[in-house]
GUDREN-850799 format. One line per field, with one value per residue: x, y, z of N, C-alpha, C in turn. Coordinates in nm, 2 decimals. Example, Ala and Ser with C-alpha at 12.3 -4.5 7.8 and 13.67 -1.06 7.14 Angstrom:
n.c1 <- (1.32|1.28)
n.c2 <- (-0.57|-0.22)
n.c3 <- (0.78|0.71)
ca.c1 <- (1.23|1.37)
ca.c2 <- (-0.45|-0.11)
ca.c3 <- (0.78|0.71)
c.c1 <- (1.32|1.29)
c.c2 <- (-0.33|0.00)
c.c3 <- (0.78|0.79)
//
This chain:
n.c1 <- (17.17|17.10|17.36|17.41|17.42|17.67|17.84|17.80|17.92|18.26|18.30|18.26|18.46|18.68|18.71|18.71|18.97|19.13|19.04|19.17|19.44|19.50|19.46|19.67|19.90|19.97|20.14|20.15|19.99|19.78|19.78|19.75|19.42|19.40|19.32|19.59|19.57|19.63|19.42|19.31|19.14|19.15|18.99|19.02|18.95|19.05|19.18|19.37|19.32|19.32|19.35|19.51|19.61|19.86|20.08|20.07|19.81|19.93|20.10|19.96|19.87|20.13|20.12|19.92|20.00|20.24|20.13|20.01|20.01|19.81|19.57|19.24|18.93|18.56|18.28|17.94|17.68|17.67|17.57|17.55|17.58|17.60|17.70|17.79|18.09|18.13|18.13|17.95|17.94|17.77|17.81|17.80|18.09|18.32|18.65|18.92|19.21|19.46|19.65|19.91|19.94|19.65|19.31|19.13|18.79|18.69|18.37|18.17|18.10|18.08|18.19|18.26|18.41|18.43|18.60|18.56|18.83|19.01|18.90|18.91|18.84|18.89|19.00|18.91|18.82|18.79|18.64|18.60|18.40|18.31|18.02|17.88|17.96|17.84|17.58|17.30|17.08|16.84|16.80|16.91|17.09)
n.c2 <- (7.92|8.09|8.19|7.98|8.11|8.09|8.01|8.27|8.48|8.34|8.38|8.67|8.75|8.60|8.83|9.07|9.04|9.05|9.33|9.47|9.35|9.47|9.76|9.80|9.76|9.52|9.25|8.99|8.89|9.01|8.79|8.57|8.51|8.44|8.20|7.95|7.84|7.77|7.85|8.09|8.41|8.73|9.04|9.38|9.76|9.80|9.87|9.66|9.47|9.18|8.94|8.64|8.33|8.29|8.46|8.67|8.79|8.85|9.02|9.21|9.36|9.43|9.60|9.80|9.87|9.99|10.23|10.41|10.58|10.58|10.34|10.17|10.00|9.94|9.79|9.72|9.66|9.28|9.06|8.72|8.35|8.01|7.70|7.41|7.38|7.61|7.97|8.28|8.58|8.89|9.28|9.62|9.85|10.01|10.23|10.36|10.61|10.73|10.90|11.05|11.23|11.33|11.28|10.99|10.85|10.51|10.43|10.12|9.76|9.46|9.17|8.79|8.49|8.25|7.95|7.71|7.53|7.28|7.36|7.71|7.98|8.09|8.31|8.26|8.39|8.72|9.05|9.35|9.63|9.87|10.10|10.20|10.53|10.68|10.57|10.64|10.71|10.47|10.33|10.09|10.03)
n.c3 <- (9.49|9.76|10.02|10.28|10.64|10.76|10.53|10.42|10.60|10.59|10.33|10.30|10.51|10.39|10.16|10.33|10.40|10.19|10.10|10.28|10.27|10.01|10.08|10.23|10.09|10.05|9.91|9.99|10.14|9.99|9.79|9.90|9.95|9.68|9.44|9.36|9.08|8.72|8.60|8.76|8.71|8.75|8.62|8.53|8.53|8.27|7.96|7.89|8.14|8.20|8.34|8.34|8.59|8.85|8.78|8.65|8.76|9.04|8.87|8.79|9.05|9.16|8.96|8.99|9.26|9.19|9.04|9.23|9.51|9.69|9.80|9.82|9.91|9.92|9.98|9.86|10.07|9.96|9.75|9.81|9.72|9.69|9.64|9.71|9.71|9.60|9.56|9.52|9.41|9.41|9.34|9.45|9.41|9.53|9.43|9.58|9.51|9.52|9.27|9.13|9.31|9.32|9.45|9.36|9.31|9.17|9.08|9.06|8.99|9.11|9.09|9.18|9.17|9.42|9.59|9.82|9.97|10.20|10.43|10.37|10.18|9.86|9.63|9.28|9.10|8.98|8.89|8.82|8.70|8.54|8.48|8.19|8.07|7.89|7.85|7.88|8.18|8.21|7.93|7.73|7.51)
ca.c1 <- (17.09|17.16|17.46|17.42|17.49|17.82|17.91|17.80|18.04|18.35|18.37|18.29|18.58|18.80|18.71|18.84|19.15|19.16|19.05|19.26|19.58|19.50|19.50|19.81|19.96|20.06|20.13|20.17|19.85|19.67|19.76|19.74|19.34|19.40|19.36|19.70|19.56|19.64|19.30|19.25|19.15|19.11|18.95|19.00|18.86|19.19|19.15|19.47|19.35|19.27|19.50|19.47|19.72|19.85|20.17|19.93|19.74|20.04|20.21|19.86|19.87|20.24|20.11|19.80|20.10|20.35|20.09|19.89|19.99|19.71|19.43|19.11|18.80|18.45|18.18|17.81|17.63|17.71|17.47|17.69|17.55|17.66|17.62|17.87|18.22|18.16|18.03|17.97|17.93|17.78|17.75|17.89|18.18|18.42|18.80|18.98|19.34|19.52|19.73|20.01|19.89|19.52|19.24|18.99|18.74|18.63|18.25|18.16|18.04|18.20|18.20|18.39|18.38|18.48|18.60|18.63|18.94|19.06|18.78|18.98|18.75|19.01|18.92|18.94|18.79|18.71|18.54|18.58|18.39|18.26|17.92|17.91|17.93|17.78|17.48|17.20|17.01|16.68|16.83|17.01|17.20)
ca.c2 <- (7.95|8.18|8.13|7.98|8.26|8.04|8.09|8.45|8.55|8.36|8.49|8.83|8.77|8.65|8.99|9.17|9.02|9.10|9.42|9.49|9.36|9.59|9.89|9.86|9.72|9.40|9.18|8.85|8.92|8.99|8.70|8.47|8.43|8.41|8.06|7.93|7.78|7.87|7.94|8.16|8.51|8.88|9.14|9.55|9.85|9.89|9.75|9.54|9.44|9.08|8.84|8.48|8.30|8.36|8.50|8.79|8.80|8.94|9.13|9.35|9.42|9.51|9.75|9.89|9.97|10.11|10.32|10.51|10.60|10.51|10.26|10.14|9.93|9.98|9.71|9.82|9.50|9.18|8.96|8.62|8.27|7.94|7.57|7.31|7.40|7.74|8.06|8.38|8.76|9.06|9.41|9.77|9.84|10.13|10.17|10.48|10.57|10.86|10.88|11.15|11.34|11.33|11.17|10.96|10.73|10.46|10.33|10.01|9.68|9.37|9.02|8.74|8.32|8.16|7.81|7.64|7.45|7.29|7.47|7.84|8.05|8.11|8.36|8.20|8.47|8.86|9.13|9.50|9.72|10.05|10.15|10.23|10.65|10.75|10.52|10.74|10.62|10.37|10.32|9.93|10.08)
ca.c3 <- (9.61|9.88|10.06|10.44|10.69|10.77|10.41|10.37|10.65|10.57|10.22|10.34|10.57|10.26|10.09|10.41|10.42|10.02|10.06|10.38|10.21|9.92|10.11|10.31|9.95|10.12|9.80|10.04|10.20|9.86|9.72|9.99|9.92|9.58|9.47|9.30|9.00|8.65|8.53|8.82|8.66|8.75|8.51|8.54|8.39|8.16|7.83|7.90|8.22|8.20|8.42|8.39|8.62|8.95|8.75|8.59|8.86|9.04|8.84|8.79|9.16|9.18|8.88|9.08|9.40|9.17|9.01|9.30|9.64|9.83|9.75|9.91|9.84|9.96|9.90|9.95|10.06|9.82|9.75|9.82|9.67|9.71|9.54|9.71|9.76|9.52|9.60|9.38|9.51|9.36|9.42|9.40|9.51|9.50|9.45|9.61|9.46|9.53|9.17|9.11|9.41|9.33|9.48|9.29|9.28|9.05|9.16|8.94|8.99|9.18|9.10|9.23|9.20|9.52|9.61|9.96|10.01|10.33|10.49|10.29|10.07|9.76|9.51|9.13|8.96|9.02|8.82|8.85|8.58|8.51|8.40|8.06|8.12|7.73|7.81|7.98|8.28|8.17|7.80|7.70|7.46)
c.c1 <- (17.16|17.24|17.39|17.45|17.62|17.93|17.92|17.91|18.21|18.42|18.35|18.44|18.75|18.79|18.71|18.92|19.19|19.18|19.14|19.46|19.62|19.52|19.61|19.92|20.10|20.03|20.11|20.01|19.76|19.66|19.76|19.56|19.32|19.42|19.54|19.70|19.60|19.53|19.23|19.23|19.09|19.09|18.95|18.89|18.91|19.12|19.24|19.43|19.25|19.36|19.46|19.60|19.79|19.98|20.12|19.87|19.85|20.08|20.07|19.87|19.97|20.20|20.00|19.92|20.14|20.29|20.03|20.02|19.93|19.63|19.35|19.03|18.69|18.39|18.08|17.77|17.60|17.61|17.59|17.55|17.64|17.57|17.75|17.99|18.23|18.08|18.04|17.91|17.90|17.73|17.82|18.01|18.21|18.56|18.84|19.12|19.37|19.70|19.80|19.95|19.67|19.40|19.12|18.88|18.65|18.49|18.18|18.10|18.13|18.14|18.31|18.32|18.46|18.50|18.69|18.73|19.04|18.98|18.83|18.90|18.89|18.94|18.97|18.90|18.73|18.72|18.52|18.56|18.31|18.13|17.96|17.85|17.86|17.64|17.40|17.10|16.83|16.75|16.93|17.05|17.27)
c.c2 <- (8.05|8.15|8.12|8.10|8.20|8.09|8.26|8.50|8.52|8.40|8.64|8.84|8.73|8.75|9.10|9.13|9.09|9.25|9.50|9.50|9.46|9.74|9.89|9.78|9.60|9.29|9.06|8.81|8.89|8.84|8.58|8.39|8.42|8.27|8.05|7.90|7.86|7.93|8.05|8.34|8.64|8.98|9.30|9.60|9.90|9.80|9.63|9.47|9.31|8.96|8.72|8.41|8.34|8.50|8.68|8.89|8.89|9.04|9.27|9.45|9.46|9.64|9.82|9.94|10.07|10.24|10.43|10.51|10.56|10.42|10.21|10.11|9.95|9.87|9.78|9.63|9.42|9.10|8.79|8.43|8.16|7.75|7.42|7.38|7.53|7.84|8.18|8.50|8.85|9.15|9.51|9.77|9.97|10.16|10.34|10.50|10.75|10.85|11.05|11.29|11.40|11.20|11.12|10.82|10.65|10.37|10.26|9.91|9.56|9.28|8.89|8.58|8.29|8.00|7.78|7.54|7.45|7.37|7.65|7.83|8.08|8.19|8.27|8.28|8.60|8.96|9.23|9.59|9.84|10.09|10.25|10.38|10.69|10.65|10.60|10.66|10.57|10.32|10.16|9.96|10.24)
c.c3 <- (9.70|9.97|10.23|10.50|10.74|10.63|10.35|10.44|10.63|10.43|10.27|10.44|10.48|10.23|10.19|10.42|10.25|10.00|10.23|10.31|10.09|9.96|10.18|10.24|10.02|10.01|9.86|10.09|10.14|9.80|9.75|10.02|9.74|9.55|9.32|9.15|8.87|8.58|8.63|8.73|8.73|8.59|8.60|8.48|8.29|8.07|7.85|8.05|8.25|8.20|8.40|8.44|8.70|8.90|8.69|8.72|8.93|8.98|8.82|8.90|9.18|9.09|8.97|9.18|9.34|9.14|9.05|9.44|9.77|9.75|9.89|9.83|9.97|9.91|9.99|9.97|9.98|9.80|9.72|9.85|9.71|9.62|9.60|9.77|9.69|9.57|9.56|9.47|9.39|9.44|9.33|9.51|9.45|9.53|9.49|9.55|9.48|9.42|9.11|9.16|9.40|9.37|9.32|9.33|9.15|9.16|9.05|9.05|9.01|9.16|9.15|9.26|9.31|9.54|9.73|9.91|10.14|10.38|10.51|10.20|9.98|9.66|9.37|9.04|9.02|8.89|8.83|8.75|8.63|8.44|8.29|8.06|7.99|7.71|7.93|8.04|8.18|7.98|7.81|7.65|7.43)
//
């Protein structure tokens, strides 16, 4: 169901601290709504990039710092769900990265499972992919 407007805003306010700490590549920051657990997972748009574990989880985002210069995230408005102590997010989003002196962006598709604890939104799981560019608009495959 549709998240409360209590719940809509404090995950949207975990995912500005997320995407705050991400841009001024503050690893303590980032990973401070990260929940601890080990089945917590992030997924990329690399082939290898599928973390389970805060140890993973980590080391992807020291790889995203060492790899760019700048970064930045963009969400367009999320659609943000809830069912108890869990609460799930989609949308579009967009990642900025300024990598070996060039800008780019990647604009994809954001998902993300939430779970209150101690009245703390924690992410447990997020979701960053890529529309499939060799499939032409209106066509399933």
């Amino acid at each position: 169901m549709r998240a409360s407007p209590q719940t809509q805003a404090a995950v949207q306010a975990t995912l500005q601290q997320w995407k705050d700490a991400y841009t001024q590549r503050d690893l303590d920051g980032a990973l401070a709504v990260i929940a601890p657990d080990d089945d917590v997972v992030g997924i990329g748009t690399g082939p290898d990039e599928w973390r389970v574990g805060p140890e993973q989880f980590k080391a992807q985002i020291e790889r995203d710092f060492a790899q760019s210069e700048a970064l930045s995230v963009d969400y367009e408005p999320l659609v943000v769900s809830e069912a108890g102590p869990v609460a799930w997010v989609a949308g579009r989003a967009s990642v900025q990265a300024r990598v070996d002196g060039q800008d780019l962006t990647l604009t994809g598709r954001f998902t993300a499972v939430l779970e209150q604890r101690d009245g703390k939104w924690l992410l447990m799981q997020t979701h960053f992919s890529l529309p499939a560019a060799e499939q032409a608009e209106g066509r399933s495959f």
